[in-house]
C-alpha beads as a LAMMPS data file, in Angstrom:
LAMMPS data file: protein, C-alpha beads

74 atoms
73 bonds

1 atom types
1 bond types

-500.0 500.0 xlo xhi
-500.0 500.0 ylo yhi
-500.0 500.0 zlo zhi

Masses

1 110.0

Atoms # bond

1 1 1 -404.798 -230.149 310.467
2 1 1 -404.700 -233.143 312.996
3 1 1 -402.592 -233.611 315.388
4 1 1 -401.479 -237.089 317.376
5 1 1 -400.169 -237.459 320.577
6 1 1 -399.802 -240.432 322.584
7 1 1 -400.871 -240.779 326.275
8 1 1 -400.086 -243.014 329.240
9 1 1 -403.735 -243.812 330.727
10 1 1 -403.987 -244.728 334.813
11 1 1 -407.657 -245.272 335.520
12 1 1 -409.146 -245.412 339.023
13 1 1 -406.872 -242.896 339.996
14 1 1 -407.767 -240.951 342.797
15 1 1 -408.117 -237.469 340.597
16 1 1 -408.590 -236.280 337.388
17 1 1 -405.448 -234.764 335.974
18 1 1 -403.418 -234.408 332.352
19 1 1 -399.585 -234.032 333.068
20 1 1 -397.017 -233.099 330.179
21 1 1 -394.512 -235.432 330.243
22 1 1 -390.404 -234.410 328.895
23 1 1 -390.400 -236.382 326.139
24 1 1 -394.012 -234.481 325.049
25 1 1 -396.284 -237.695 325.371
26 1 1 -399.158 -237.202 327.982
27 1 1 -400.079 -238.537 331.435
28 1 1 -403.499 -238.856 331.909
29 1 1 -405.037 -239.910 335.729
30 1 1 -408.905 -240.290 335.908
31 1 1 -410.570 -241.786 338.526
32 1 1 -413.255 -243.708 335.888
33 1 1 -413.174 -247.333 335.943
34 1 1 -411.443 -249.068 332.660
35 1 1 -414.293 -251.329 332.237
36 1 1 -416.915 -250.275 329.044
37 1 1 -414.946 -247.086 327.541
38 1 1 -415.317 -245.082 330.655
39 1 1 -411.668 -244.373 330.990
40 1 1 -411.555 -243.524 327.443
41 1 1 -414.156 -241.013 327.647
42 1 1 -412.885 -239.386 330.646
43 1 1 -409.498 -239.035 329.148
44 1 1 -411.206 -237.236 326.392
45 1 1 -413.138 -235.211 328.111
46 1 1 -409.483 -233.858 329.833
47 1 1 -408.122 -233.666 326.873
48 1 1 -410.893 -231.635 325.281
49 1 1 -410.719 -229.381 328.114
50 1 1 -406.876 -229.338 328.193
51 1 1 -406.906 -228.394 324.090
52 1 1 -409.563 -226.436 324.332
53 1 1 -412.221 -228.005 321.824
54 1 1 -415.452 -229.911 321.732
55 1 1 -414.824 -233.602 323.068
56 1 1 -416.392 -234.604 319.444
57 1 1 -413.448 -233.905 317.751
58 1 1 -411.228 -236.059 319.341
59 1 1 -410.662 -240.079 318.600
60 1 1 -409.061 -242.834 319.589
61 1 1 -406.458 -243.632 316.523
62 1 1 -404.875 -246.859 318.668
63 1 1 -404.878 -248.652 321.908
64 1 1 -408.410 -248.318 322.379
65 1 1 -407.771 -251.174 325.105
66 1 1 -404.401 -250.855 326.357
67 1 1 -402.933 -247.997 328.921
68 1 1 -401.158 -246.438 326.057
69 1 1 -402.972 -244.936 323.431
70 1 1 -402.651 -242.390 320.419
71 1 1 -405.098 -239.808 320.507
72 1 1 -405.999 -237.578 317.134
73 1 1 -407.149 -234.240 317.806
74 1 1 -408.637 -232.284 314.887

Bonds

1 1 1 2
2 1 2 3
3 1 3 4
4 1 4 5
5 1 5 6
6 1 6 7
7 1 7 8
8 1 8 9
9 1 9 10
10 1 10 11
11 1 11 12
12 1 12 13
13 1 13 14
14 1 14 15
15 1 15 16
16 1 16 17
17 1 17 18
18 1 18 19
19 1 19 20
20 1 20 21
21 1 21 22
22 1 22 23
23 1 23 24
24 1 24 25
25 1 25 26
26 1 26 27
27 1 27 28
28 1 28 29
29 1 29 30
30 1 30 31
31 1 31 32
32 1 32 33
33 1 33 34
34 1 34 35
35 1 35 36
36 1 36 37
37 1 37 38
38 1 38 39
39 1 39 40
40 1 40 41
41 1 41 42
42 1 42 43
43 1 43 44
44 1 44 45
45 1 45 46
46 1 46 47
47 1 47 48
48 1 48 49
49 1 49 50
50 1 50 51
51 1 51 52
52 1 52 53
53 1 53 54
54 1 54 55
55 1 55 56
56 1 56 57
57 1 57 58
58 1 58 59
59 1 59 60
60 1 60 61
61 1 61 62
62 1 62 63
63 1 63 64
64 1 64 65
65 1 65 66
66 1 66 67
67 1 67 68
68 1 68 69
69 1 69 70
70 1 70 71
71 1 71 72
72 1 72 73
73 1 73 74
């Protein structure tokens, strides 16, 4: 079953790192620029790690171009 969750992006950050937030969205700092998807894959790639499964099964459902996006993890 899939699960959504949204996340804040803040590219060029000076580290890589997923917070929790209270509300149960997601924080996500990565130092990759926003320009050509490269914030998008690093934010994957943290929350593949974070999750624990292959960056492949994680997509972009919306925001694909905004700092706040929903993320669908299978």
């Amino acid at each position: 079953m899939a699960q959504r969750i949204s996340v804040r992006v803040v590219p060029r950050s000076s580290r890589n790192e997923l917070q929790v937030q209270p509300d149960g969205s997601y924080l996500a700092r990565v130092t990759a620029l926003p320009a050509d998807g490269e914030a998008n894959r690093a934010v994957i790639r943290l929350l593949a790690e974070h999750f624990g499964v292959a960056p492949s099964r994680i997509r972009i459902v919306s925001g694909a171009t905004h700092r706040q996006k929903v993320f669908e993890i299978e």
